[in-house]
C-alpha positions as CSV (number, residue, x, y, z in Angstrom):
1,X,135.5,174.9,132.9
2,X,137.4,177.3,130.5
3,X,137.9,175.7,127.2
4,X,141.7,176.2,127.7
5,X,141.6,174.8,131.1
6,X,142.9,171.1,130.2
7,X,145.7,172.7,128.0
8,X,146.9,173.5,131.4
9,X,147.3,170.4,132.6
10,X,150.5,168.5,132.5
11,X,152.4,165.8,134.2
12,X,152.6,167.9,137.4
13,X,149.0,167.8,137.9
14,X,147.0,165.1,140.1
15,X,144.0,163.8,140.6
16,X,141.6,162.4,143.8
17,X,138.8,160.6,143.1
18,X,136.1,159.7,145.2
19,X,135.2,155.4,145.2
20,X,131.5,154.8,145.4
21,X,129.9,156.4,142.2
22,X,133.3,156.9,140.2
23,X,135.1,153.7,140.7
24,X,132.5,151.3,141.4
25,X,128.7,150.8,141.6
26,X,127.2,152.7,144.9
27,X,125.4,150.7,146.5
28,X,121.9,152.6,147.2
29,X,121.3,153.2,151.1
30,X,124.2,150.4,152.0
31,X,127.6,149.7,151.3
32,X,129.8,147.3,149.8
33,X,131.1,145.4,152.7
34,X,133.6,142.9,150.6
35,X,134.8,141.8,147.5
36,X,132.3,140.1,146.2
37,X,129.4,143.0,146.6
38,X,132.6,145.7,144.7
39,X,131.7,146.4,141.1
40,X,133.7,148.4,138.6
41,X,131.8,150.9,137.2
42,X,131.8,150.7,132.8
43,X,135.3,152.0,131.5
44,X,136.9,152.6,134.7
45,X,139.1,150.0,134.2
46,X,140.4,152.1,130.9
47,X,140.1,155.6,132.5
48,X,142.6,154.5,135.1
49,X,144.7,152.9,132.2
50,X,144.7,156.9,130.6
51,X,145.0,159.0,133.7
52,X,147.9,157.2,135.0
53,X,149.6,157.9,132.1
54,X,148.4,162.1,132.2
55,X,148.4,162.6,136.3
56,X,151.7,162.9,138.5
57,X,149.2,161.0,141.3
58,X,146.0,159.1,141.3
59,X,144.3,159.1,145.1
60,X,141.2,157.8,145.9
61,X,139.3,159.8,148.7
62,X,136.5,158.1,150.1
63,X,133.9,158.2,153.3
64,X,133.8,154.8,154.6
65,X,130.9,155.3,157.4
66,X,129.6,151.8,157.4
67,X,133.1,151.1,159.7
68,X,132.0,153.6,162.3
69,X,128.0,151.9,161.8
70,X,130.0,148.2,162.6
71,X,128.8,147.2,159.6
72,X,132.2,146.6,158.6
73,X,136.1,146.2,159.6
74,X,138.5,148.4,158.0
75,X,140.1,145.4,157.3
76,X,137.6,144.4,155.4
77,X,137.8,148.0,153.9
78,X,141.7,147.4,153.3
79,X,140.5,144.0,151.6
80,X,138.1,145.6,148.7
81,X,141.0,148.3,148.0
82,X,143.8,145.7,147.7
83,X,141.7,143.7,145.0
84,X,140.6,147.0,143.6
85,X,144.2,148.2,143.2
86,X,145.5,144.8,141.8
87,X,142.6,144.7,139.6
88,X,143.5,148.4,138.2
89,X,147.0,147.5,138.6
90,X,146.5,144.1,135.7
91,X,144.7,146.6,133.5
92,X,147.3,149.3,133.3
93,X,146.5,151.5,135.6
94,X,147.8,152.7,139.9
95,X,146.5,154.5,142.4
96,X,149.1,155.9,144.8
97,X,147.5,156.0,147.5
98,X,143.8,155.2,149.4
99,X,142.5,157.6,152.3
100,X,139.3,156.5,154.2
101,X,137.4,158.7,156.8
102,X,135.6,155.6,158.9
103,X,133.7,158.0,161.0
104,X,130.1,158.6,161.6
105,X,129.1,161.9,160.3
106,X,127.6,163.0,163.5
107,X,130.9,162.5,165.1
108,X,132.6,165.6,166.4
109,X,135.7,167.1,165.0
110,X,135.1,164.1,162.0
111,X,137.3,164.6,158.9
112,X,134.7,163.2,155.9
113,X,134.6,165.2,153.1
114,X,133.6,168.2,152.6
115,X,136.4,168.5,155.3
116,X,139.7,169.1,153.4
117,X,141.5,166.9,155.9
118,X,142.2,164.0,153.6
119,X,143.7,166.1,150.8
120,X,145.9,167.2,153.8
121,X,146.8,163.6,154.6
122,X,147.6,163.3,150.9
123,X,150.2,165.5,151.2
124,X,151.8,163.8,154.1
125,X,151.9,161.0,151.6
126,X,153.2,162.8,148.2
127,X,154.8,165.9,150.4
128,X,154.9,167.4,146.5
129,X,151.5,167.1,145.6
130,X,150.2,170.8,144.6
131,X,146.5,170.8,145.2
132,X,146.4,173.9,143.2
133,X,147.4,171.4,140.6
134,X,145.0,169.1,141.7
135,X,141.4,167.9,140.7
136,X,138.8,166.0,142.5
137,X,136.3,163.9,141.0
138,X,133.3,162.9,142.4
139,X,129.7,162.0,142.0
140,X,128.3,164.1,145.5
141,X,127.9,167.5,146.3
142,X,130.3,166.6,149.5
143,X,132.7,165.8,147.0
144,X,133.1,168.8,145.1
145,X,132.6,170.8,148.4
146,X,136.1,168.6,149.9
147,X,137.7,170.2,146.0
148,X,136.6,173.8,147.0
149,X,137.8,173.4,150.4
150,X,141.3,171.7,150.0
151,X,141.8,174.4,146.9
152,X,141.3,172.0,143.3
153,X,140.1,172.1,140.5
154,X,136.6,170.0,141.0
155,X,135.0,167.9,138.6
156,X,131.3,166.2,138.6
157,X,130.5,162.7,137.4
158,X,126.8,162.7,136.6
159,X,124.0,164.4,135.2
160,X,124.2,167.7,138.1
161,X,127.0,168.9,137.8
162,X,126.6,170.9,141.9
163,X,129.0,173.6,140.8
164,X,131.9,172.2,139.9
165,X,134.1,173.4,137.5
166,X,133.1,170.7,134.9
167,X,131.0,167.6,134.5
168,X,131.1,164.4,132.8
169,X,128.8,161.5,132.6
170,X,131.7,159.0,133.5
171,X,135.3,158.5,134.6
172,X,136.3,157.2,131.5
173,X,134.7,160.0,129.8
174,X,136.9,162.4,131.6
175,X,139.8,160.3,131.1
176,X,139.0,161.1,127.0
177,X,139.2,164.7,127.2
178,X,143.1,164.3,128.9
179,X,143.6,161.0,126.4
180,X,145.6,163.6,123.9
């Protein structure tokens, strides 16, 4: 990223962030099927608390396979994300809206990230949300791939940062560097 490049960004801006690795713990080779297996990552909690006072929106993108595996019910899906959101929504923080892809990847014509179909379904949501005044945050190469292909800004949490236009080593991390 340019140094000057968050002195661009003002209340128009949004964001999307991807779930698993940015909001709460992945779990490795499965997926967290209910409540009680969800766990905020450090800070989050306090990231979400800052960006909702910096970001126009705050939509969490997220590939939900294990739906399309039967491992799960969206409803169960819609379950972790309504404890999620009341849980960010005690602390300070929102989220404006939740999108979730439950296909398989080998499905045909599938809309998972790196397809830009979600941010599109953002839109339909928040008809005014600019993705050239957007930035996605994720923790996967899919992730910033979805960015580049829906036209944001893109952002990597971790340690490699797959070409994105910046990296941090947490959400509440990136939160900081808008804090001011």
């Amino acid at each position: 990223m340019k140094p000057d490049w968050k002195h661009d960004i003002d209340m128009d801006w949004s964001l999307m962030l991807d779930r698993d690795g940015v909001i709460n713990r992945r779990i490795i080779d499965g997926y967290v099927t209910s409540w009680s297996e969800f766990e905020f990552l450090p800070g989050v909690l306090e990231a979400l608390r800052i960006l909702a006072q910096r970001f126009k929106y705050i939509f969490i993108i997220t590939n939900q396979q294990g739906v399309g595996k039967g491992l799960m019910t969206m409803e169960q899906v819609d379950e972790v994300h309504d404890r999620m959101c009341e849980a960010i929504e005690e602390q300070g923080g929102r989220i404006d809206g939740i999108l979730v892809c439950p296909q398989l990847a080998d499905e045909p014509d599938n809309y998972r990230k790196p397809n830009p179909q979600m941010a599109f379904m953002a839109q339909e949501i928040a008809p005014d949300l600019d993705l050239n005044r957007c930035i996605m945050v994720g923790d996967s190469l899919s992730d910033i791939e979805f960015g580049r292909n829906a036209g944001t800004r893109t952002v990597f949490i971790g340690t490699d940062e797959h070409l994105a236009d910046d990296h941090f080593d947490s959400l509440l991390q990136f939160s900081q560097e808008f804090a001011s």
